[in-house]
C-alpha positions in Angstrom: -12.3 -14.6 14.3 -12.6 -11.2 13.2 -14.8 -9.7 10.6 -11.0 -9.6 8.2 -10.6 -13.0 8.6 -14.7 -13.7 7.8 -14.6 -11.9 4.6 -11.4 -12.7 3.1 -12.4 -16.3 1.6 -15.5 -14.9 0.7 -14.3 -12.0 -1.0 -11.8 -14.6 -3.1 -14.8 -17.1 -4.0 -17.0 -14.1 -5.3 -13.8 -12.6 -7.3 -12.3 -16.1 -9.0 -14.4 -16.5 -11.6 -13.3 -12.6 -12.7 -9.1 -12.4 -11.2 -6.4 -14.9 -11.9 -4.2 -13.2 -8.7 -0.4 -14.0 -9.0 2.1 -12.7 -6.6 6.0 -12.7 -6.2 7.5 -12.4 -3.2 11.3 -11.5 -3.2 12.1 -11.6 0.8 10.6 -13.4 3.5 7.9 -10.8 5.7 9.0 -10.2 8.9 6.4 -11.8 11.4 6.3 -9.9 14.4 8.0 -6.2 13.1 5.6 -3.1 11.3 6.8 -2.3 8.3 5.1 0.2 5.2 3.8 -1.6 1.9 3.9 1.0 -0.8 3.1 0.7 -4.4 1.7 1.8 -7.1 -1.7 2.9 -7.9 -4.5 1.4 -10.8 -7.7 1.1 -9.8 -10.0 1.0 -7.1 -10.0 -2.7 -6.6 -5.9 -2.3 -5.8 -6.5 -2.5 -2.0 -9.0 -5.7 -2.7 -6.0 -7.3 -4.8 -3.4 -6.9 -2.3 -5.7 -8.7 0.4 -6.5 -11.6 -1.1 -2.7 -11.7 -2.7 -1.0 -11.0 1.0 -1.2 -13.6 4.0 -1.2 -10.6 6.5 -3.7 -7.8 6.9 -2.9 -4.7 5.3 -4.5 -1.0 6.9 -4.6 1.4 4.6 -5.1 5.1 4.9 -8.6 6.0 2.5 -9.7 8.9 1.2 -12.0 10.9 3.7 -15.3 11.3 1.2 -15.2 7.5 1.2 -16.2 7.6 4.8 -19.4 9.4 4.2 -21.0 7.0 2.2 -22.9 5.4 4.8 -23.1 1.6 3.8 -19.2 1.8 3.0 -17.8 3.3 6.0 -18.7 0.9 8.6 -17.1 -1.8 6.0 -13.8 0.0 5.2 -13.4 1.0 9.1 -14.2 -2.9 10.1 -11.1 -3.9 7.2 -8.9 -1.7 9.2 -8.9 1.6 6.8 -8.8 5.3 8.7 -9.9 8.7 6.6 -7.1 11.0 5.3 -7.9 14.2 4.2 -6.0 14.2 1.0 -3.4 17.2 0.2 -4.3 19.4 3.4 -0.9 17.2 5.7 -3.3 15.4 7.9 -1.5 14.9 10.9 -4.7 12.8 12.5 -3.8 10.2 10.0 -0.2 10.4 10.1 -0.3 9.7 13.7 -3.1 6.4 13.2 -0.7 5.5 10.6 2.5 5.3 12.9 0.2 3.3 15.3 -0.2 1.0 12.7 3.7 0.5 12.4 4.8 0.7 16.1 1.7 -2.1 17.0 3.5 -4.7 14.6 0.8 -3.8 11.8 0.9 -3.3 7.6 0.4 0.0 6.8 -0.5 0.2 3.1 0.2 3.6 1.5 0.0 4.2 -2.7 2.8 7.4 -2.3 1.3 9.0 -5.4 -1.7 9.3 -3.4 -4.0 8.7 -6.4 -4.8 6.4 -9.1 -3.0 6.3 -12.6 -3.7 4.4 -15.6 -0.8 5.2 -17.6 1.5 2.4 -16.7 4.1 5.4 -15.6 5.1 6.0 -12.0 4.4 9.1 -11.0 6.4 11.4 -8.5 5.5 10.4 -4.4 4.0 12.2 -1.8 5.7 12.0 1.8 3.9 10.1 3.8 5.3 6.8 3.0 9.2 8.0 4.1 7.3 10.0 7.0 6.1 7.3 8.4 8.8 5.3 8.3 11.0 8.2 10.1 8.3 8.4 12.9 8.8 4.9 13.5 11.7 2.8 12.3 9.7 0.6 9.9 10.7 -0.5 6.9 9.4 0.1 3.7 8.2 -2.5 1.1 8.1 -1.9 -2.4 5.7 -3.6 -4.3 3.4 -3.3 -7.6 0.4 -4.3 -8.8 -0.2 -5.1 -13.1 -3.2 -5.6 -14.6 -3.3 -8.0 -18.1 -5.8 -7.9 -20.8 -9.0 -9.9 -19.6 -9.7 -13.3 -21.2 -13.6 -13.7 -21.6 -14.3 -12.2 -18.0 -11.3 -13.1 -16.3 -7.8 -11.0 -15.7 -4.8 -11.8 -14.9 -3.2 -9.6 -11.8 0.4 -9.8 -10.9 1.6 -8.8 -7.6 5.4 -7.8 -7.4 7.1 -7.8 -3.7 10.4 -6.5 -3.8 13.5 -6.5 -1.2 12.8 -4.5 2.2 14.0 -1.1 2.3 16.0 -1.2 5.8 14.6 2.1 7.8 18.5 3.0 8.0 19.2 3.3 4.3 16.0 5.8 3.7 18.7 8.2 6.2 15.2 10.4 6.9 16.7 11.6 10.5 15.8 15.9 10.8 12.9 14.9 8.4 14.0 18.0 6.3 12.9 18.2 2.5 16.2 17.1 1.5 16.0 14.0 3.3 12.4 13.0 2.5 13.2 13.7 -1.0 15.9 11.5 -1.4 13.9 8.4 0.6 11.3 9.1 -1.9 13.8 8.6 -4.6 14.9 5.6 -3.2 11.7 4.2 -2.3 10.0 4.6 -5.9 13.4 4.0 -7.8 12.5 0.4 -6.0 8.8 0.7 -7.1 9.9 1.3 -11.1 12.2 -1.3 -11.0 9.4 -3.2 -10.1 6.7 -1.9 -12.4 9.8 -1.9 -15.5 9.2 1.4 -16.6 11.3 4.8 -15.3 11.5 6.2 -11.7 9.9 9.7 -11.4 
């Protein structure tokens, strides 16, 4: 049993007195196929949420100064994140990423590549629609929604939507044209969702 498997029921025994985790699923997962999970962004516990709401493991790409904190990074690596070096097109990660996908694994991706507290959805970043070009995945909408906390515990809902079949993103030259609209289709998905307005 790996260390993912070890410290998911711990992780949910120290949390439960503190999250009420609800999630919806819309689709069945595929069980053997890589796909891209990409949602929205909150807070820092997002990525914590999602694994103890999700019955597969989910990699996520993580901000690069996370992986100098020297107690963290052995912890995040051992979960299955990898560093991206935000806003500078890290193709290092890009290419970890489509590992991810093509080795059947969940590659989790917030496409406004940071947090917002607004309860908007702000315009995407490539990466998610990249990805998917690079290697036939699909993509999977989802959300995350925190409620007001009741003495110390929150309620969390966790939206899955439909798949995005690879073939409707239509991301084939990878030109900005193209990778604009997926992104449009992709977060339109994401809003509907959330409620609230595509970007």
């Amino acid at each position: 049993m790996g260390f993912y498997q070890i410290a998911k029921p711990i992780v949910r025994v120290v949390l439960f007195p503190f999250y009420k985790i609800e999630a919806e699923y819309a689709c069945e997962l595929p069980k053997n196929e890589g796909f891209i999970l990409a949602s929205n962004h909150v807070s820092d516990m997002d990525p914590v949420m999602f694994g103890l709401a999700f019955p597969k493991q989910i990699q996520y790409m993580a901000k690069e100064e996370l992986f100098r904190i020297p107690v963290l990074s052995p912890i995040i690596r051992k979960l299955g994140a990898f560093p991206v070096a935000r806003g500078k097109g890290d193709q290092g990660a890009i290419e970890n990423a489509v590992t991810v996908v093509k080795n059947g694994g969940v590659l989790g991706i917030y496409p406004e590549g940071t947090r917002y507290t607004d309860g908007k959805l702000h315009r995407a970043k490539s990466g998610a629609v990249l990805v998917a070009s690079k290697t036939g995945g699909d993509i999977l909408p989802a959300c995350i929604l925190y409620g007001k906390r009741h003495f110390l515990r929150r309620h969390v809902t966790i939206k899955f939507g439909k798949m995005i079949p690879n073939e409707e993103l239509a991301v084939k030259e990878q030109t900005k044209t193209e990778l604009r609209a997926a992104n449009k289709r992709m977060m339109c998905a994401i809003a509907e969702l959330m409620g609230v307005e595509a970007p």
